[in-house]
Each structure stands twice: as C-alpha cells, then as structure tokens.
DOMARTI-247246 format. One record per residue: x, y, z of N, C-alpha, C, O in turn. Coordinates in steps of 0.1 Angstrom, whole numbers, padded with zeros to 4 digits, always signed. Atoms other than C-alpha are relative to their C-alpha. Layout:
BEGIN
XYZXYZXYZXYZ;...
***
This chain:
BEGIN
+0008-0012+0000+0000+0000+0000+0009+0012+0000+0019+0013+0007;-0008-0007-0002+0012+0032-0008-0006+0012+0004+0000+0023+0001;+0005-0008-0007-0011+0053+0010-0013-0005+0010-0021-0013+0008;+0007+0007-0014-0027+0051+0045-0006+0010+0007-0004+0021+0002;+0016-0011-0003-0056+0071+0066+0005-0007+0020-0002-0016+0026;+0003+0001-0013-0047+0066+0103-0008+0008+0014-0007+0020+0012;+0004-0009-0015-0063+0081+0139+0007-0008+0014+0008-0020+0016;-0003+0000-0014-0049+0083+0174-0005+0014+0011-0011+0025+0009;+0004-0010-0008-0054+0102+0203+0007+0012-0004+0001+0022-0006;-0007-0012+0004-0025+0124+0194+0009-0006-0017+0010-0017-0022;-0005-0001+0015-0006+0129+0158+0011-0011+0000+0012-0019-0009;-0010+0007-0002+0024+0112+0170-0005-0016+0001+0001-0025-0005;+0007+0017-0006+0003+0078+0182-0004-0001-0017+0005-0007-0022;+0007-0003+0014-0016+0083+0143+0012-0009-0005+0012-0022-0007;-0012+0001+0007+0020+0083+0130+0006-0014+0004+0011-0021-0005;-0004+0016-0002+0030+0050+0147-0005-0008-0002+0002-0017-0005;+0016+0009+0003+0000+0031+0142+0004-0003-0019+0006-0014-0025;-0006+0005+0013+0010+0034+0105+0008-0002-0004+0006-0006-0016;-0008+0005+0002+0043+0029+0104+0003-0013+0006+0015-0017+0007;+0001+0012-0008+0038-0002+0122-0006-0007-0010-0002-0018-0015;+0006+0014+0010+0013-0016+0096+0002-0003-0012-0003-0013-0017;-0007-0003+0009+0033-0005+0067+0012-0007-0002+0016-0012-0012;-0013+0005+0001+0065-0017+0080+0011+0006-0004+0021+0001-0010;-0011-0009+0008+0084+0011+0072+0008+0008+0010+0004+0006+0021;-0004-0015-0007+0103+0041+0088-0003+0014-0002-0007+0018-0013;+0001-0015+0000+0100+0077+0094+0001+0004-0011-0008+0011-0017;-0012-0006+0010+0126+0086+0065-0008-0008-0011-0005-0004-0022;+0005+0007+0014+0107+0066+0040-0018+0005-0002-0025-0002-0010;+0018-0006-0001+0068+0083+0044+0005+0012-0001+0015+0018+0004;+0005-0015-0005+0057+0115+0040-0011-0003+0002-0018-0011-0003;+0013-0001-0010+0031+0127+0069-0006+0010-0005+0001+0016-0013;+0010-0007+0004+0000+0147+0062-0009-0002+0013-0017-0011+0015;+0011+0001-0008-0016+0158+0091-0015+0003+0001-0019+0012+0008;+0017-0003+0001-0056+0157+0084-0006+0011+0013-0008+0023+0012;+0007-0007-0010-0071+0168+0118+0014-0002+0013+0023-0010+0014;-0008-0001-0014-0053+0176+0151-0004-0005+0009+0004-0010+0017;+0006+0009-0009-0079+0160+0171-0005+0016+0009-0005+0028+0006;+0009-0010-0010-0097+0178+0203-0002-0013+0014-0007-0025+0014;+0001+0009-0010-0094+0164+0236-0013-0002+0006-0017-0012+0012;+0013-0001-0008-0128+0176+0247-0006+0004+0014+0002+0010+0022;+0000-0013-0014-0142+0192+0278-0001-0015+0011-0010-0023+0012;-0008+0006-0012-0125+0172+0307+0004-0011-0006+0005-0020+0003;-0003+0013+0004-0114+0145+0286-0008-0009-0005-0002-0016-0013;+0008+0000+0004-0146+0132+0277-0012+0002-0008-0017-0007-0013;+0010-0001+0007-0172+0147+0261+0005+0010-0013+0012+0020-0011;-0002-0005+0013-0168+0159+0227+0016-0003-0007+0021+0001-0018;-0019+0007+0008-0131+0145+0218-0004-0008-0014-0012-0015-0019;-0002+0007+0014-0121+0137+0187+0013-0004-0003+0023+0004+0001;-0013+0002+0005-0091+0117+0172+0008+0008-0007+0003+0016-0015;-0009-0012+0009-0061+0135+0157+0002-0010-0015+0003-0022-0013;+0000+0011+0015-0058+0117+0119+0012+0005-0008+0016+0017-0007;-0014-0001+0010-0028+0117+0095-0004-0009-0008-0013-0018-0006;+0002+0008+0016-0023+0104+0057+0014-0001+0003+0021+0008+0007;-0015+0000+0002+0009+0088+0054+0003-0003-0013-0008-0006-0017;-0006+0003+0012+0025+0081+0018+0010+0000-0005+0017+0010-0007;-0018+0007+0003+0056+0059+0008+0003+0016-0011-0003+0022-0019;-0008-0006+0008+0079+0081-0006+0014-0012-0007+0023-0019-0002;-0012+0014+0010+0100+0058-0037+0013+0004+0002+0021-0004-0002;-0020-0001+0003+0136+0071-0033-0001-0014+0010-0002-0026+0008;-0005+0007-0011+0140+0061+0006-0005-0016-0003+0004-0025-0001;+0001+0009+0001+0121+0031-0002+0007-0013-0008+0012-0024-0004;-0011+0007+0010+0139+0017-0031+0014-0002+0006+0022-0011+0006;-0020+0003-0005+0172+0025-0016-0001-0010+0013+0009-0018+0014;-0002+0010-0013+0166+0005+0018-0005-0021-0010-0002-0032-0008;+0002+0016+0005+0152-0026-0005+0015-0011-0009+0019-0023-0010;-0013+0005+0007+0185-0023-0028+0012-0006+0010+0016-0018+0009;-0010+0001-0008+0210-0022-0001-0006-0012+0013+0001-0015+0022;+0002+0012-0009+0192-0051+0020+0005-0011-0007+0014-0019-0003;-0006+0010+0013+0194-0072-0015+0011-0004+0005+0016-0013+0012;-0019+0001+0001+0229-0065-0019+0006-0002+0015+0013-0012+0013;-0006+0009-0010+0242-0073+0018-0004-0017+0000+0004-0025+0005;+0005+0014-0005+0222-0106+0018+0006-0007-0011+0006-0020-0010;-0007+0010+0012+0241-0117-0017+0014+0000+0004+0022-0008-0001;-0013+0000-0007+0272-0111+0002+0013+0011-0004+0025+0008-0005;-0002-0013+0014+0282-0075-0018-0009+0008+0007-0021+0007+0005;+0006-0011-0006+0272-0048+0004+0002+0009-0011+0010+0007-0020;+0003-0014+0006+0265-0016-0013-0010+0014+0005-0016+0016+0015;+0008-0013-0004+0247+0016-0012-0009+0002-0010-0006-0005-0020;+0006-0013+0011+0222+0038-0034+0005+0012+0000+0002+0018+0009;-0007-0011+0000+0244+0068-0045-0008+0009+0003-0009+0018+0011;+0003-0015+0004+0221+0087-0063-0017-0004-0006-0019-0016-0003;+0010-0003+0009+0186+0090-0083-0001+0003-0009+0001+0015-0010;+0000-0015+0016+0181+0102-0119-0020-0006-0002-0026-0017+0000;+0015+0003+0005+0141+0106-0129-0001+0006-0013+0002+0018-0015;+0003-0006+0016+0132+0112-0167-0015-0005-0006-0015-0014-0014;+0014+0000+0002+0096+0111-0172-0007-0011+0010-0008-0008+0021;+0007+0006-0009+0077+0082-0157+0013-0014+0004+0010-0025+0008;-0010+0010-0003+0112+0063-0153+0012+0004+0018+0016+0015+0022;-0006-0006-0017+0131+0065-0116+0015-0013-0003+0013-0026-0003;-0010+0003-0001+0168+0055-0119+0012-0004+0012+0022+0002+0014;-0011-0001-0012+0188+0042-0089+0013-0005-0001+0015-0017-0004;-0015+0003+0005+0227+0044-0093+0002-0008+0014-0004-0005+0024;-0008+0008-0012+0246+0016-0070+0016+0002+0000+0024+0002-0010;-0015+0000-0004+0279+0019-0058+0003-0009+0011+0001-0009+0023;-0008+0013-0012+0297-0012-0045+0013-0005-0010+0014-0009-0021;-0011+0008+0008+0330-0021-0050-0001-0017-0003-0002-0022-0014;+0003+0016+0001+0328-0059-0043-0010-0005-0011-0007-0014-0018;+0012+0004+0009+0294-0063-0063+0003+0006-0015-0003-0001-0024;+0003-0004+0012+0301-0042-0094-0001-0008-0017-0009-0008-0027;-0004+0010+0008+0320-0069-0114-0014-0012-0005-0018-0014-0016;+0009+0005-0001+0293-0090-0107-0013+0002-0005-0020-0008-0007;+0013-0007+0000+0261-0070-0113+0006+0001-0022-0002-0002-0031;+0001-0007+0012+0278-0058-0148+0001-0021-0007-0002-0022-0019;-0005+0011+0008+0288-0099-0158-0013-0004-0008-0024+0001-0006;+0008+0005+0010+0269-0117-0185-0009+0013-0004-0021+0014-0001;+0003-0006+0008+0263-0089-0203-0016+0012+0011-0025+0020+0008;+0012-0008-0014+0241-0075-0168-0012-0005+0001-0023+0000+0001;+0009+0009-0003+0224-0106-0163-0003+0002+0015-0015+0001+0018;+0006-0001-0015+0224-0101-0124-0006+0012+0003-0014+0012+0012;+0007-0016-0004+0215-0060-0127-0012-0005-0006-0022-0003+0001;+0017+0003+0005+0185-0073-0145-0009-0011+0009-0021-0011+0011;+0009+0012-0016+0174-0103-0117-0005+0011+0004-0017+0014+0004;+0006-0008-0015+0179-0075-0092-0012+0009+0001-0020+0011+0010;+0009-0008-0002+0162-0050-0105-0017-0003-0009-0028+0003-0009;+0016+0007+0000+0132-0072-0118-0009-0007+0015-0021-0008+0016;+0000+0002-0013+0135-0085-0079-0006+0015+0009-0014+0016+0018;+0005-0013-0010+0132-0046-0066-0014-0001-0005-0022-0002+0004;+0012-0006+0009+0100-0040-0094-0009-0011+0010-0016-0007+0019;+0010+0008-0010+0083-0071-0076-0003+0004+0016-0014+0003+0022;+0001-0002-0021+0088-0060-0036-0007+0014+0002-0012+0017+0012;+0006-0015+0001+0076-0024-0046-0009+0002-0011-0008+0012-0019;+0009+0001+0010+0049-0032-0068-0010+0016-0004-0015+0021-0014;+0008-0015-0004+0033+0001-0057+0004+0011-0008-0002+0021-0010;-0005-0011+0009+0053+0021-0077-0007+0009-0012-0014+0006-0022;+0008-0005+0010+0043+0050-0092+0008+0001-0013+0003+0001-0024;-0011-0004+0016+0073+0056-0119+0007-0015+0001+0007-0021+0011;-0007+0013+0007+0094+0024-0138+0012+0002+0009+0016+0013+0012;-0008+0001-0013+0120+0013-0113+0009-0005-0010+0006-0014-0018;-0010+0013+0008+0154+0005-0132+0012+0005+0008+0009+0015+0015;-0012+0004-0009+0192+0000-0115+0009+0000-0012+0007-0004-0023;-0008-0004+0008+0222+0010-0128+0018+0000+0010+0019+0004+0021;-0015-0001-0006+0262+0008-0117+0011+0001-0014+0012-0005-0024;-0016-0002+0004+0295+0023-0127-0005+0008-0017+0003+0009-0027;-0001-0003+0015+0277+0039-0159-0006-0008-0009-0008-0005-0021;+0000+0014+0015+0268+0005-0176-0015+0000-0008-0018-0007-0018;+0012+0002+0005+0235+0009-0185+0001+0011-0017-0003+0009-0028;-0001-0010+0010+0245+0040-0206+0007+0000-0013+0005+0005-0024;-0009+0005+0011+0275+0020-0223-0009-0014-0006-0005-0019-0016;+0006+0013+0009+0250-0011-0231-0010+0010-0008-0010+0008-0020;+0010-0013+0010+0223+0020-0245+0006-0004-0010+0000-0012-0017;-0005-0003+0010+0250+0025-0269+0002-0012-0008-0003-0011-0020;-0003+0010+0005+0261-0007-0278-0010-0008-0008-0008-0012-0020;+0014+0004+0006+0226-0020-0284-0007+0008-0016-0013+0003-0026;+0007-0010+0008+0217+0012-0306+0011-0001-0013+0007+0000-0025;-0006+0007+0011+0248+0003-0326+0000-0009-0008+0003-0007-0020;+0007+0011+0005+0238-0030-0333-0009-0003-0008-0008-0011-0017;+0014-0004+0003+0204-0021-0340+0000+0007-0012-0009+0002-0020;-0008-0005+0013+0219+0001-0370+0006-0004-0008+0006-0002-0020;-0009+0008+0013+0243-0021-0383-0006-0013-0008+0000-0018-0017;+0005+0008-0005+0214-0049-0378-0009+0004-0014-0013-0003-0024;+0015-0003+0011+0188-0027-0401+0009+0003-0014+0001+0001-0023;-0009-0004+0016+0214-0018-0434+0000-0012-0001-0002-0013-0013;-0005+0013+0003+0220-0058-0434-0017+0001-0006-0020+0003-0017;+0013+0001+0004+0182-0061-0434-0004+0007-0011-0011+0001-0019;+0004-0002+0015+0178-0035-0461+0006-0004-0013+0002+0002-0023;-0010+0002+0010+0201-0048-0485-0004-0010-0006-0007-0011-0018;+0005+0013+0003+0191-0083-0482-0015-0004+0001-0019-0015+0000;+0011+0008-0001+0155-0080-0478-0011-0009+0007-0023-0011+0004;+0001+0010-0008+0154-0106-0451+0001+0000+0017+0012+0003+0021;-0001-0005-0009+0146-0103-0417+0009-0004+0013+0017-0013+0013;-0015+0007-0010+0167-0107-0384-0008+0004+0016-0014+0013+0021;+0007+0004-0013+0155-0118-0350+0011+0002+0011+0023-0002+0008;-0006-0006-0009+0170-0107-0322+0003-0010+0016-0007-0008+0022;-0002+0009-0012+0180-0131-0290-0010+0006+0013-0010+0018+0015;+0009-0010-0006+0154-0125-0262+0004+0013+0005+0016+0013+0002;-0005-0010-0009+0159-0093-0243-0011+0006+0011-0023+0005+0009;+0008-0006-0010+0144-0076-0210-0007+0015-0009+0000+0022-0017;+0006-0012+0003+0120-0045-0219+0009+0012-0004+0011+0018-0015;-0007-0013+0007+0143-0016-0214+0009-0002-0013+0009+0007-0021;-0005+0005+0014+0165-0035-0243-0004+0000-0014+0000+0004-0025;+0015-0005+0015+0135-0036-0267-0003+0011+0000-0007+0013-0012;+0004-0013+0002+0128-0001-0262+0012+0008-0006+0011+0018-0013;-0015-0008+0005+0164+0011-0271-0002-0001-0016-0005+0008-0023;+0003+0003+0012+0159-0010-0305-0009+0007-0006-0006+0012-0017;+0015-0010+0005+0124+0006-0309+0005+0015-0004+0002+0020-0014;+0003-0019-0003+0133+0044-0303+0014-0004-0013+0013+0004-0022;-0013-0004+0012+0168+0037-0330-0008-0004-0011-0005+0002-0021;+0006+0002+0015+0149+0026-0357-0014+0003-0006-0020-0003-0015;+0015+0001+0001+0117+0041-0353-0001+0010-0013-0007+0006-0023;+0001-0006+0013+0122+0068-0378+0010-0003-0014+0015+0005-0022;-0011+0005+0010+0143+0046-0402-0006+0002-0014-0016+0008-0013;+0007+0000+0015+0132+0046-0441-0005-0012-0006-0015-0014-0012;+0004+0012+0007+0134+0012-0450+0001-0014+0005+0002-0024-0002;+0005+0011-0012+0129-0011-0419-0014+0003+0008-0022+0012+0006;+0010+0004-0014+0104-0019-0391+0006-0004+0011+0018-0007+0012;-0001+0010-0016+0106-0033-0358-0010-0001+0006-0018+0009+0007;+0010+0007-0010+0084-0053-0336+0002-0010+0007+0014-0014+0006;-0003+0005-0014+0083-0075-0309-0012-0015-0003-0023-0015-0007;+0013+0010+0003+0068-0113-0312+0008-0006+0015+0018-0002+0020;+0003+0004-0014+0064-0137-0277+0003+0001+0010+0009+0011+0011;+0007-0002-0012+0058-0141-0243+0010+0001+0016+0017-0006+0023;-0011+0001-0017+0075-0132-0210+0014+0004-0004+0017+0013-0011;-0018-0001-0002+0115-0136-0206-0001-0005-0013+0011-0003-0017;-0008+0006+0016+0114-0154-0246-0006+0013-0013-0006+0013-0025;+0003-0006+0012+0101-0122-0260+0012+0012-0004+0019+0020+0002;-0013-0007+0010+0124-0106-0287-0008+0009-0012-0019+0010-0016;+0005-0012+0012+0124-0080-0314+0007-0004-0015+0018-0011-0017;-0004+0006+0013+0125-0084-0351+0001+0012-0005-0007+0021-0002;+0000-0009+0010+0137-0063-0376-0001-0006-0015+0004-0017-0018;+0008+0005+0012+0123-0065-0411-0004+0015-0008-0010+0025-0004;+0002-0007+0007+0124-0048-0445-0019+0010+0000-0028+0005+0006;+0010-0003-0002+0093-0021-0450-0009-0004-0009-0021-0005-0007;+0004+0001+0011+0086-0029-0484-0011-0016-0001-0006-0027+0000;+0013+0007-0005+0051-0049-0482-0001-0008-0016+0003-0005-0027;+0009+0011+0009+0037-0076-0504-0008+0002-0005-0014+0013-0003;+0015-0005+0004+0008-0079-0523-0008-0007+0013-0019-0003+0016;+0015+0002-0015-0009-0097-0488+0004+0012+0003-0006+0019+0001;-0001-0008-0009+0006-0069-0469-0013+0015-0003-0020+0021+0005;+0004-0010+0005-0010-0043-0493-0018+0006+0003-0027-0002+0007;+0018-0008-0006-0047-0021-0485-0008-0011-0009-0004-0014-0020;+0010+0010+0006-0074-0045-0496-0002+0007-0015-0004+0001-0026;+0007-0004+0012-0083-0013-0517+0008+0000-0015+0004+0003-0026;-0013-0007+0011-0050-0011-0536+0002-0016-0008+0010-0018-0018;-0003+0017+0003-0054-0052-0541-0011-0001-0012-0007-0004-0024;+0014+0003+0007-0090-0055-0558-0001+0014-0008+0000+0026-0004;+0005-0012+0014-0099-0034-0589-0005+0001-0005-0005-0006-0015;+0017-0001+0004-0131-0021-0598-0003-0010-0009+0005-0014-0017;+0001+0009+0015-0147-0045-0622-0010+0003-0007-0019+0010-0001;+0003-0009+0010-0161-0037-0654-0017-0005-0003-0022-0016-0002;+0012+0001-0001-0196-0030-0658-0004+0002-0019+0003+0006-0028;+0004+0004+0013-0216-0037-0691-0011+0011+0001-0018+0012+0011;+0005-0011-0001-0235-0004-0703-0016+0000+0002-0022+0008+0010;+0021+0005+0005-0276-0020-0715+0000-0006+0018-0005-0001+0029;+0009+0004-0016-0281-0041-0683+0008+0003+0011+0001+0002+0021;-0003-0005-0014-0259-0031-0656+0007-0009+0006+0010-0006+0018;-0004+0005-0008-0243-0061-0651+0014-0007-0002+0019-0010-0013;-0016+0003+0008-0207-0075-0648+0002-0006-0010-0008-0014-0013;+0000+0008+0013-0196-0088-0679+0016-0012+0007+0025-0011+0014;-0011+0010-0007-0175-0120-0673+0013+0004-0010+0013+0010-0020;-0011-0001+0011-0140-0121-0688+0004-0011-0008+0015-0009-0014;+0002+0005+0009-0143-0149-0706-0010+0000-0013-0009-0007-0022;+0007+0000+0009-0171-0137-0725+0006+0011-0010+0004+0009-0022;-0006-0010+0002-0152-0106-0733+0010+0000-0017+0009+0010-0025;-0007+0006+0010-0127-0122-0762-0011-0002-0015-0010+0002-0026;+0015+0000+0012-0161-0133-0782-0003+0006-0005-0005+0005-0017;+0008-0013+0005-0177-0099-0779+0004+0007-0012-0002+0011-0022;-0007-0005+0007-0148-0087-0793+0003-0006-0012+0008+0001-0021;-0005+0004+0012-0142-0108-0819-0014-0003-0012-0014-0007-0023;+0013-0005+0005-0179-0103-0828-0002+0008-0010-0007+0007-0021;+0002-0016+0007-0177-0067-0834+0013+0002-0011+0013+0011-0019;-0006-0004+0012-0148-0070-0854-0003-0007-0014+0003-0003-0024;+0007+0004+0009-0167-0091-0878-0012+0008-0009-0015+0010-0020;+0010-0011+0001-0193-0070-0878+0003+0014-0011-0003+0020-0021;-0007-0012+0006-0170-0043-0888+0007-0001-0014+0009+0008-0022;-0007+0002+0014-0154-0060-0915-0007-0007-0016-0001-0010-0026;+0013+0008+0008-0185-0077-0935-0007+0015-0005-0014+0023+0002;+0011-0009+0006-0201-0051-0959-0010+0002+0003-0018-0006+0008;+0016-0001+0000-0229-0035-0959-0009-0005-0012-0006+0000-0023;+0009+0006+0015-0258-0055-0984-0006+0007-0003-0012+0012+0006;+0014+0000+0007-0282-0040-1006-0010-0004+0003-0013-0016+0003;+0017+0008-0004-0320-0040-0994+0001-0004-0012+0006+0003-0021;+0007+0002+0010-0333-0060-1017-0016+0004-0003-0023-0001+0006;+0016-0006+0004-0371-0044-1033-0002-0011+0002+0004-0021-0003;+0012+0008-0003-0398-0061-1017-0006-0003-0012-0003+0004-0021;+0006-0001+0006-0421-0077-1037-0017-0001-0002-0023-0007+0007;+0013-0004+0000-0456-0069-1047-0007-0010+0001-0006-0020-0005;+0007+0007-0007-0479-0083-1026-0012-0010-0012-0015-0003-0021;+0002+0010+0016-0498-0112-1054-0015+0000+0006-0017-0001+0018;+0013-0001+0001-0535-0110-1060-0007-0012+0003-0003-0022-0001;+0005+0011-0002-0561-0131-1046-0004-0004-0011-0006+0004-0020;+0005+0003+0009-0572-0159-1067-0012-0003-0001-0018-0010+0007;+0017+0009+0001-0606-0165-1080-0006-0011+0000-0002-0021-0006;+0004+0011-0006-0627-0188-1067-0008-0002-0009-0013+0009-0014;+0005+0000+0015-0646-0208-1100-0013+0002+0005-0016-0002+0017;+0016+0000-0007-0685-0198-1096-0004-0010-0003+0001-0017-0012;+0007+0011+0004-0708-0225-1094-0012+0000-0009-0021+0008-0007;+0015-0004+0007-0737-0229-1121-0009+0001+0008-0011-0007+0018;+0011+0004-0006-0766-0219-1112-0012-0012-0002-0014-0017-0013;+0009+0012-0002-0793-0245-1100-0007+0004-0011-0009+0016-0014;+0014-0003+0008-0822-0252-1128-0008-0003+0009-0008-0010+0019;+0016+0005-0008-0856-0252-1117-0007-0012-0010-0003-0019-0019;+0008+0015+0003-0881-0278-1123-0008+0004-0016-0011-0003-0025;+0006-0003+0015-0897-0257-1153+0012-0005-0010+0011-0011-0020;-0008-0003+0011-0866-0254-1169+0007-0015-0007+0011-0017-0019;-0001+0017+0002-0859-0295-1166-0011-0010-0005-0012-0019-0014;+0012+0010+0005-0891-0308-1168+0001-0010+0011-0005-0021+0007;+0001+0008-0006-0885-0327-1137-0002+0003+0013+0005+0011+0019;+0009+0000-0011-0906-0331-1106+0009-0009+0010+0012-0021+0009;-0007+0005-0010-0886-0337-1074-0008-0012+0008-0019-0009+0004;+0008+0010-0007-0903-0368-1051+0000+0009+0009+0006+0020+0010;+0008-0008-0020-0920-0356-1016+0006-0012+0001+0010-0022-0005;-0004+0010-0012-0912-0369-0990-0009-0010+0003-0017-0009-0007;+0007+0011-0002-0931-0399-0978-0007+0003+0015-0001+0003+0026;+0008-0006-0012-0961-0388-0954+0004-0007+0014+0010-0018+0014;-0004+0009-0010-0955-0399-0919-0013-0008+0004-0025-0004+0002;+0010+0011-0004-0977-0428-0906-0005+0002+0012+0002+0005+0021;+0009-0009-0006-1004-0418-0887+0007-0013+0014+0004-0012+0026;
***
C-alpha cells in the first residue's frame, strides 16, 4: 500500500500506528496531518481523534530494498544517487565488491535485481530500473549500434533478423533507434522472458497491401448493368470486329404483294320448269 488514513489520540500515536502496519520508517513516508484532534471538555465529552495520511515516498524506499538485496548476496553496497526522466526512476549503485558482478553476463544479475526490486515495490508509481559504474549507458550504446548495423543488413538483403530475447528496457532502445528509419520496421513477437524484437524490411507484399489497392473495380456492361464475365469478353470482341469487317448488303425491293385468286362460280341451279323434272315428296308420316 502506498497510501494510509490513520487516527490516534494524538498525531504522534496516528504516526506509529501506520508505520507499524506499513513496515516502514519515518525517513521513507511523507506525513499529512488531516485533523489535530480535540481532547474535549474534561477528557470526555466531545473528543475527537487526531488523523494523519501517510504516503511511501519511492527514493527512501527503493534505496533500503536495494541495499538489503545487496548485503544478503554477500556484496554490500549503497544507493548513490537517483536520476528521474519522465515516468522512469533510476537508482545508481555503488559497490565495490558487487560491481564486477552486477555488470557480468552482459548485466544478467542488474536485471534479476532490478526485476526483484520492481516485484517487492509493486506500488510504484514511476518504472523502477538499477544502474552501476555507468553500464546501462555504455550497453544504451552498444545495443543502438547494433540495432543500426542490424537494419542496413536487413535493407540490403530484404530478409529479416531476429533478435536473441531481451528484457523491456533492451527492446525499447531498439524501438526508439529505428523508429524513424526509411526502410525497416521493428516489432516484438512472444511471451514473458522469450520475447524478442525483429527487424524487417518495409517494403510490403501484395498480402501486406490495403485491400483497396489489391482489388480493382470490375467492369460494368453499359444495357443491363451487369458484370460482364472475362471470358465472355474475347467473343464480344471478336464479334464486333466481324461485324466491322463484312459489308454492308443492298436491301433488296420487296415484292408486290400477289392478287387473290378466283374462286370458279358455281352454275346456277335449274328449276323444275326449266328440266321438266318433278322432285319426289317426301313420304307422309304414318299416322
């Protein structure tokens, strides 16, 4: 916890009460005295507790966690100094016996410890990192040189280059040197202590490319509105150039529409004067 709300009878009682549940010292809190309290008339009636805010202050804190570390690994030391640069809190160590040590494998033990402080002081309000003899400043460099000589290979060859894991502030050095490069990238692929940074040409693929810049309008057919396939396309065309190349015919004159034919008349019927012959009746019906 890095802030606490106590009462006591008096300020001083307040003040112990939360350095007691805190586990801390004087020199590592700043006090905030809320109320002064009120004893009340004879001691009794109307009293009120005196209240204080306490709140860790990160130097003193940090420095009593480092310098416990370091005696218990057998490498006493100190905290010199502090440097703060935006939300980052820097604590320089000075030990002779431990230095050797802290800087070997390339500052494999400054990085335990000070992943060890970041855990015990979780509370922290700014990025906690540990530093001796300078080294952090001379690996800065070393890293950012790399990192440079790391991206011209990559632009040359096109092919990208993976980097052996590294702790956070490591990857951030990489990042901030090649962020405004012209013809690389960098980014960061897996998980925990195995994650590393890649650098990699900028120059994109057709997957890499905007969907819009991939797909290309397609062609619309003027009468109905609707796509024209591209196999049909070759036909059309070789349609119209037939079309184009085949004369034009001569109408030929219709011809005059042809007269109905006559139908032969029939003679007319004779009559019975003009024959002489008397048709039969019919045959009466039978009563």
């Amino acid at each position: 916890m890095s802030l606490i709300e106590k009462e006591g009878k008096t300020v001083e009682q307040a003040i112990d009460k939360g350095l007691k549940e805190m586990g801390l010292s004087r020199d590592e809190v700043q006090v905030e005295i809320v109320s002064l309290g009120s004893p009340g008339f004879l001691g009794l009636l109307g009293a009120k507790p005196a209240k204080v805010r306490l709140r860790v202050m990160s130097q003193p804190r940090i420095k009593r966690i480092v310098e416990t570390i370091l005696s218990k690994m057998g490498f006493p030391g100190t905290v010199r100094s502090f440097n703060e640069e935006g939300g980052r809190l820097t604590a320089v160590i000075e030990s002779e016996l431990g230095e050797k040590y802290l800087k070997a494998n390339n500052g494999a033990v400054l990085d335990a410890l000070e992943y060890l402080v970041g855990k015990i002081y979780h509370e922290a309000e700014q990025e906690i990192h540990l530093d001796i003899g300078d080294f952090r400043q001379s690996q800065g460099n070393q890293i950012k040189a790399m990192a440079l000589e790391m991206a011209k290979k990559v632009a040359q060859s096109g092919q990208e280059h993976k980097f052996a894991p590294m702790p956070p502030h490591q990857r951030k050095i990489i990042h901030k040197a090649l962020e405004n490069h012209p013809e690389v990238k960098t980014f960061a692929v897996g998980e925990g202590d195995r994650r590393r940074v890649i650098i990699a040409p900028k120059k994109a693929g057709a997957q890499d490319q905007p969907k819009a810049e991939r797909e290309q309008p397609k062609a619309r057919s003027k009468t109905g509105g609707k796509e024209s396939r591209p196999k049909d396309r070759p036909r059309a065309a070789a349609q119209g150039s037939r079309n184009q190349s085949r004369p034009a015919e001569a109408e030929k004159p219709r011809a005059a529409p042809l007269a109905p034919k006559k139908q032969p008349e029939k003679p007319a019927e004779e009559t019975s004067a003009q024959t002489g012959f008397v048709p039969r009746t019919k045959k009466r019906a039978r009563r």
